[in-house]
C-alpha positions in Angstrom: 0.0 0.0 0.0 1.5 3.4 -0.9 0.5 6.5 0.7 1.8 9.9 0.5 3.5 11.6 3.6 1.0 13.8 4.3 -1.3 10.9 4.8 1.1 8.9 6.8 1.4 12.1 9.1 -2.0 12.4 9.7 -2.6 8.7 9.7 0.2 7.3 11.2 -2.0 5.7 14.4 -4.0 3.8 11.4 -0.9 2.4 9.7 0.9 1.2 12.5 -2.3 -0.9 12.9 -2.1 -2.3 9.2 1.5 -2.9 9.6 1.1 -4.5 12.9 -1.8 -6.8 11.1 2.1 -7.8 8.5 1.0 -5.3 6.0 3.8 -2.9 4.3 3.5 0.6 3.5 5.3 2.6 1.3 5.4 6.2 2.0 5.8 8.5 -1.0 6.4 12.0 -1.8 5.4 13.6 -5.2 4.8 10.2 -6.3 8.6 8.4 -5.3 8.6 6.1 -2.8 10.9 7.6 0.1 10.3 5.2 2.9 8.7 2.1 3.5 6.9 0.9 7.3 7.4 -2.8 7.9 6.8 -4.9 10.5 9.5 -4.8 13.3 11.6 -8.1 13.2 12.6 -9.0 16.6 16.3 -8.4 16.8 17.3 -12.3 18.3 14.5 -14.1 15.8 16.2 -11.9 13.1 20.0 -12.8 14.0 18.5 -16.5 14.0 17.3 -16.3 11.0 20.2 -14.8 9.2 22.4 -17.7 11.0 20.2 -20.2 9.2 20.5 -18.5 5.5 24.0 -18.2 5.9 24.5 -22.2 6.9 22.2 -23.2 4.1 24.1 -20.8 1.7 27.2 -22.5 3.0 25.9 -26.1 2.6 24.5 -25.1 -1.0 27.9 -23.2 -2.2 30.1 -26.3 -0.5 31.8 -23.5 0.9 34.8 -25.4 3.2 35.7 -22.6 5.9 34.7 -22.7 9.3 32.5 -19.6 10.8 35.5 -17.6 12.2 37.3 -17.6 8.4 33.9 -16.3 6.7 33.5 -13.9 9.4 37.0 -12.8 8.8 35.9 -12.4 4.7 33.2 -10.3 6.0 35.3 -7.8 8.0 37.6 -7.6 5.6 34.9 -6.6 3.3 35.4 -9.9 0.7 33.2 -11.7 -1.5 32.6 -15.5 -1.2 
């Protein structure tokens, strides 16, 4: 759902409702979306979740390094 700031100003109560109820709204101005409300992940279920991705990316790649070495990649700012 797109609204327009304006709206989302004056509305705001309303959308935090539809957005608690897993809807997404984009806010626009003049037409371009500038920024979107989504439903807060919770910051643990999140990390959790990111965990998992990255050990099925792993699995599926047949990357062969251990956590500390990809964590390493990523602070050195490398691609796999």
């Amino acid at each position: 759902m797109d609204v327009s700031v304006y709206e989302a100003k004056t509305h705001l109560s309303r959308l935090i409702g539809d957005v608690e109820a897993g809807r997404e709204i984009t806010i626009t101005r003049h037409g371009k979306p500038v920024a979107r409300l989504v439903p807060a992940v919770d910051v643990e279920d999140g990390r959790v979740a990111a965990v998992d991705r990255l050990r099925a990316l792993k699995r599926e790649l047949g990357v062969k390094a251990t956590p500390a070495e990809i964590r390493s990649w990523i602070d050195d700012g490398k691609k796999l």
